[in-house]
FIZAKE-404043 format. One record per residue (C-alpha): y, z, x; residue number from 0. Coordinates in pm, whole numbers, plus 32768, in hexadecimal, padded with zeros to 4 digits. Layout:
BEGIN
rec yy = Y&zz = Z&xx = X&vose = NUM
...
***
This chain:
BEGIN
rec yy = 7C4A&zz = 7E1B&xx = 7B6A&vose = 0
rec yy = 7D80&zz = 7D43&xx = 7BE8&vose = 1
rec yy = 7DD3&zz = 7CD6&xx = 7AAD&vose = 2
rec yy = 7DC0&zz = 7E52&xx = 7A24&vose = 3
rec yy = 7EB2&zz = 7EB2&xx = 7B2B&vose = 4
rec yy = 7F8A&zz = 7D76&xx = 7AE7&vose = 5
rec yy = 7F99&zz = 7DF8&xx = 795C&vose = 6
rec yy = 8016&zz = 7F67&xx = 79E6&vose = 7
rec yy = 8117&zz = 7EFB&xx = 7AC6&vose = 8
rec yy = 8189&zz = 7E39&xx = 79A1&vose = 9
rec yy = 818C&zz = 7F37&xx = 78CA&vose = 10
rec yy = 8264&zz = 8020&xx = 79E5&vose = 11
rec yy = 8351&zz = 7F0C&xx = 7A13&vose = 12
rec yy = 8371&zz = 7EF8&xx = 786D&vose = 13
rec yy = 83AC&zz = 8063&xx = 78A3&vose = 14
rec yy = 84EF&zz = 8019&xx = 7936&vose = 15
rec yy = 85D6&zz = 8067&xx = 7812&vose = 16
rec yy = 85CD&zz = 81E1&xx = 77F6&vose = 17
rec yy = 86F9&zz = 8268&xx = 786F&vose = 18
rec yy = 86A7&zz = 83B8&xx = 7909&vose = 19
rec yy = 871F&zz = 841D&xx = 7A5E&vose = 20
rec yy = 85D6&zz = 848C&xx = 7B00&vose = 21
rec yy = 85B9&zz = 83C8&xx = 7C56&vose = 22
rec yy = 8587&zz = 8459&xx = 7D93&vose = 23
rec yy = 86E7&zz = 847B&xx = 7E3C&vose = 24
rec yy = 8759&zz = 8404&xx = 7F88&vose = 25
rec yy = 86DD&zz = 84D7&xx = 80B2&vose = 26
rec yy = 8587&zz = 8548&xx = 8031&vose = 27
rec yy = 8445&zz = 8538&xx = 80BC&vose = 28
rec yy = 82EF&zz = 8503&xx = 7FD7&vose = 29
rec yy = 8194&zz = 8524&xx = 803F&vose = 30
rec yy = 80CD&zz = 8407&xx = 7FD4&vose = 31
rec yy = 7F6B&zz = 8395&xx = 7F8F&vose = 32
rec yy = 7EDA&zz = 8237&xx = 7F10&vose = 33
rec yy = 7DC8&zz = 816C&xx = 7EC3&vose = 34
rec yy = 7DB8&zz = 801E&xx = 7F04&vose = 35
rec yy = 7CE7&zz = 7EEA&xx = 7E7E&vose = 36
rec yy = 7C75&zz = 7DD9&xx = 7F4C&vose = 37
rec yy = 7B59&zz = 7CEC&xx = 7FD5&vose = 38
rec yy = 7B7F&zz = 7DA5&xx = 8109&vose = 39
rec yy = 7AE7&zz = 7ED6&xx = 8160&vose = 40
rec yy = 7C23&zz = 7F2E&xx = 825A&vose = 41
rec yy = 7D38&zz = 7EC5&xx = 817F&vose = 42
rec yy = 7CBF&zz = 7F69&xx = 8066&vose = 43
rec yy = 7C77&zz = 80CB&xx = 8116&vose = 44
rec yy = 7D27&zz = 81EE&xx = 8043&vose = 45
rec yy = 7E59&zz = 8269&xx = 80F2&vose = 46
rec yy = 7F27&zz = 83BD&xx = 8153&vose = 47
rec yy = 808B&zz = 83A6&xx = 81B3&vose = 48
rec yy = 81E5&zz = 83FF&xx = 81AF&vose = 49
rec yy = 8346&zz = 8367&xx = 8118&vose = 50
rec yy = 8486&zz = 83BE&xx = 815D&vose = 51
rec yy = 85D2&zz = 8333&xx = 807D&vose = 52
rec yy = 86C2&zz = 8297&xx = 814E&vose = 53
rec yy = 87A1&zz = 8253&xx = 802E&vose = 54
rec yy = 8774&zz = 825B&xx = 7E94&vose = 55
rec yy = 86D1&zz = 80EC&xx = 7ED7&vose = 56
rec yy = 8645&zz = 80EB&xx = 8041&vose = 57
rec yy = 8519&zz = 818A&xx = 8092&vose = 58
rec yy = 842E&zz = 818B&xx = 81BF&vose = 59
rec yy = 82E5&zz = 81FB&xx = 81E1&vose = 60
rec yy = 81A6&zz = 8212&xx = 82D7&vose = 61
rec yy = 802F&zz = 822E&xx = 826E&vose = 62
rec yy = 7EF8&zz = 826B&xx = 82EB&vose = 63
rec yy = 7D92&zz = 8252&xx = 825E&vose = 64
rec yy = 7C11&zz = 8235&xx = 8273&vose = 65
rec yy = 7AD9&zz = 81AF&xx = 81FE&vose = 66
rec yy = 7981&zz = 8188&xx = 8202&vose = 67
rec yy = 7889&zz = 809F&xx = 8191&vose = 68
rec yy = 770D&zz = 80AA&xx = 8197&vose = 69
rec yy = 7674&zz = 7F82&xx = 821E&vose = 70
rec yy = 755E&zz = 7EAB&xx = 8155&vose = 71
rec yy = 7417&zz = 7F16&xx = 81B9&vose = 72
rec yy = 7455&zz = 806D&xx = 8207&vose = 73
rec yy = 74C9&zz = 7FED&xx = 8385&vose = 74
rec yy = 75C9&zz = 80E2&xx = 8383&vose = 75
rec yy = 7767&zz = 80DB&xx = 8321&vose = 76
rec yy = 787D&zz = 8051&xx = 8371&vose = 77
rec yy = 79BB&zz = 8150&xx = 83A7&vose = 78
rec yy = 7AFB&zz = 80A0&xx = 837E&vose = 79
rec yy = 7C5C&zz = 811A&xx = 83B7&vose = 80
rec yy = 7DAE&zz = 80AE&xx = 8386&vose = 81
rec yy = 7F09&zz = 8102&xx = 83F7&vose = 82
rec yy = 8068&zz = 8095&xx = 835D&vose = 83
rec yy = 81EA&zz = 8097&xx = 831A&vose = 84
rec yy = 8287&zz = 7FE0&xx = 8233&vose = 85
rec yy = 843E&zz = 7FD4&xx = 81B9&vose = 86
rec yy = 8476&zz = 7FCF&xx = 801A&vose = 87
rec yy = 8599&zz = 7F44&xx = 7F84&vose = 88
rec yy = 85E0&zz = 8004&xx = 7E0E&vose = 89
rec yy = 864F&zz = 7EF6&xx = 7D31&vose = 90
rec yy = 86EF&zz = 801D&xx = 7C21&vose = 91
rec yy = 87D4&zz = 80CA&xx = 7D2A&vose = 92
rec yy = 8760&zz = 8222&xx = 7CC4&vose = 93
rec yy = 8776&zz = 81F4&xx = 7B37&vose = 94
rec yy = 867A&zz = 8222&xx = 7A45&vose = 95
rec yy = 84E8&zz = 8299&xx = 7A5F&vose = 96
rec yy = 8497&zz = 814B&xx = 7AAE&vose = 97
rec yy = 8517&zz = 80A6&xx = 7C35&vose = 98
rec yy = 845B&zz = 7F65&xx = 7C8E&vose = 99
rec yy = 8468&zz = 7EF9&xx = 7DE5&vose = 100
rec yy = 8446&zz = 7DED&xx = 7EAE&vose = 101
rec yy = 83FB&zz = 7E5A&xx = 804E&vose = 102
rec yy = 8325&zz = 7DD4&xx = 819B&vose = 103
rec yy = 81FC&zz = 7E7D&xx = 824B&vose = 104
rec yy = 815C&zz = 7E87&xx = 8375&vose = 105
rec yy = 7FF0&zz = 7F10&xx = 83B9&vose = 106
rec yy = 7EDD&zz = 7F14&xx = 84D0&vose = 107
rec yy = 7D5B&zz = 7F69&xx = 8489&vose = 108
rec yy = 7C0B&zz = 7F64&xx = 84F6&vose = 109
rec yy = 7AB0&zz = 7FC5&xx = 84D7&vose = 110
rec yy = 7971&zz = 803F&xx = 857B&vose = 111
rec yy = 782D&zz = 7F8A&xx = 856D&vose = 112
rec yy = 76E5&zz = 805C&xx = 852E&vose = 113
rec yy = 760D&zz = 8044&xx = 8692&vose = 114
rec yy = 773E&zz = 7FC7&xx = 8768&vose = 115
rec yy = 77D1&zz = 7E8D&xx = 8755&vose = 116
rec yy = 7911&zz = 7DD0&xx = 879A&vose = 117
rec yy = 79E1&zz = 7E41&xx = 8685&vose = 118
rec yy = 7AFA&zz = 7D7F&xx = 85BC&vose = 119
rec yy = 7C67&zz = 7DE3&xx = 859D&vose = 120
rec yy = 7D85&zz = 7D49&xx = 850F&vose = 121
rec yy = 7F15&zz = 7D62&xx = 84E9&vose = 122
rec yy = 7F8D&zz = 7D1F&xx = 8389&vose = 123
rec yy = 80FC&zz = 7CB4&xx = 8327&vose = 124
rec yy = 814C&zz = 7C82&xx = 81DF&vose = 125
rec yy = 8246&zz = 7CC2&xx = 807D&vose = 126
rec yy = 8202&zz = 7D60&xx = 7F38&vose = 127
rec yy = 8286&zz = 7D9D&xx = 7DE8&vose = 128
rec yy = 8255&zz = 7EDE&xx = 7D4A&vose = 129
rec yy = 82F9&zz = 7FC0&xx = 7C58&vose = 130
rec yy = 82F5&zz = 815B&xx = 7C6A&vose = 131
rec yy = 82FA&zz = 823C&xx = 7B21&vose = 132
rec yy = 83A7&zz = 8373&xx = 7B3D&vose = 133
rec yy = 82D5&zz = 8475&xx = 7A85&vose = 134
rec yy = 8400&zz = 855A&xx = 7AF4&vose = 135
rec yy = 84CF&zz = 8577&xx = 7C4A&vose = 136
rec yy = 83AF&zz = 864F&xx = 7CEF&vose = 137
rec yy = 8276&zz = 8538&xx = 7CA5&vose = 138
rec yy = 8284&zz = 83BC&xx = 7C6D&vose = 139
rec yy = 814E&zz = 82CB&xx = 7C3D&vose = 140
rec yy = 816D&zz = 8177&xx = 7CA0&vose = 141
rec yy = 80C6&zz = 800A&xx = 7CCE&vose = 142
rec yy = 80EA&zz = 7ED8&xx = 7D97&vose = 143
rec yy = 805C&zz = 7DC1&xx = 7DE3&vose = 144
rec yy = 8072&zz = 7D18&xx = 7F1D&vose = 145
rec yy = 803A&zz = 7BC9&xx = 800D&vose = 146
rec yy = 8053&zz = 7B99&xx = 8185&vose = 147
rec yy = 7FEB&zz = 7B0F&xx = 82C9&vose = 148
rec yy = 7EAF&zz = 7B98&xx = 836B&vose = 149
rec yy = 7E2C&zz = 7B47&xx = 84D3&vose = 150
rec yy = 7CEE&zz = 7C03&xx = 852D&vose = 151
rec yy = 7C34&zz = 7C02&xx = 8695&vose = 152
rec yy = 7AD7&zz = 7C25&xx = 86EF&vose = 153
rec yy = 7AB4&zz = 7C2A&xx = 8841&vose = 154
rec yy = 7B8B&zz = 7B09&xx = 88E0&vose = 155
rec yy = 7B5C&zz = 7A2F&xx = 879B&vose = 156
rec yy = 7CA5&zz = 7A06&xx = 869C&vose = 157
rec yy = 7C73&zz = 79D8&xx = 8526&vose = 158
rec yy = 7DD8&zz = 79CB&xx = 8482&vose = 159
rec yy = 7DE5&zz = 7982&xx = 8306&vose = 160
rec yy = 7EFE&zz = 795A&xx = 823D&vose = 161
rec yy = 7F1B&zz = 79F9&xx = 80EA&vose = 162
rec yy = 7F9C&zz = 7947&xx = 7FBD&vose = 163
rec yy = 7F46&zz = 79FC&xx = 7E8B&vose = 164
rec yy = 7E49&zz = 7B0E&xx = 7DD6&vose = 165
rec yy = 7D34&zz = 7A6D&xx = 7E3D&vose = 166
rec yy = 7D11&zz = 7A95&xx = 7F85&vose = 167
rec yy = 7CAE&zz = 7B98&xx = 8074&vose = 168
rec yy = 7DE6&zz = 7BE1&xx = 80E9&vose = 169
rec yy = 7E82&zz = 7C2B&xx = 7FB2&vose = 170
rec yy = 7EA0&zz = 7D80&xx = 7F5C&vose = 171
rec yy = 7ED7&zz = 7E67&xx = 7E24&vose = 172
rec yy = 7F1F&zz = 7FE1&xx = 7E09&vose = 173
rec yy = 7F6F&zz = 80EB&xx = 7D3B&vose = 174
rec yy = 8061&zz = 81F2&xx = 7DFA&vose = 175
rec yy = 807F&zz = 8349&xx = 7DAA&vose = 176
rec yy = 81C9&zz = 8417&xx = 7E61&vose = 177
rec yy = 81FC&zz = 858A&xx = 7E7B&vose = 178
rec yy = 836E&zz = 85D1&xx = 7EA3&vose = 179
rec yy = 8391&zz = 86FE&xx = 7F7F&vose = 180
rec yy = 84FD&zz = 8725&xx = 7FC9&vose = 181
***
């Protein structure tokens, strides 16, 4: 599945020729949604949340989302959730259908535990690489792919793991999809 979104993101970025003037313009807002794909249940909950164009290549945005996941054995599920803001940096400068970007995130999640329980949560800082296809200036469609620094708590006790490339759990991938409103 990585490797599929790997191959599309390539073939956005190879995109990057056409000429046409179809980006969103500084001082618009777009409603966006996602899905994500991790090892993680939390990271990889599908989002809903807004971005606003500071500039034609600065962009900042805030997301929130929610999952569940039945648990083996019928035990119950697992509800996850996820909160986040992240700045983009446009590569393009407003030309083209194509802007790649470069930008920093932050996030905070959690979960529930079926009958009670201490519960997990965990702060996530990281960068990604994405690219975002204009379809025109109203809707775009983009994907990124992502690495970062993850410390998660459970109860007193610290697990921190660094990430250092598509194979582990803190790695991320998504495909982005942005309303323009404005």
């Amino acid at each position: 599945m990585k490797r599929l979104l790997l191959v599309l993101l390539a073939l956005v970025l190879v995109g990057s020729v056409a000429s046409a003037q179809m980006m969103a313009k500084s001082g618009m807002w777009g409603i966006q949604t996602s899905l994500g794909f991790a090892t993680s249940t939390t990271l990889a909950a599908p989002t809903i949340g807004a971005k606003f164009l500071v500039s034609d290549d600065i962009a900042i945005r805030f997301e929130a989302g929610i999952t569940s996941a039945s648990v083996t054995g019928g035990a119950g599920s697992t509800t996850g959730y996820a909160v986040g803001g992240a700045f983009e940096y446009h590569l393009t400068g407003g030309k083209g259908n194509v802007s790649p970007y470069v930008g920093l995130g932050v996030g905070f999640g959690g979960s529930s535990l079926p009958g009670g329980g201490t519960a997990p949560t965990s702060l996530t800082v990281g960068g990604f690489f994405g690219g975002e296809y204009f379809f025109s200036t109203n809707f775009s469609a983009a994907g990124q792919i992502g690495v970062g620094f993850n410390s998660t708590g459970i109860s007193g006790a610290t697990t921190t793991t660094i990430s250092t490339g598509s194979m582990n759990a803190t790695s991320t991938a998504a495909i982005i999809w942005t309303w323009y409103i404005n």
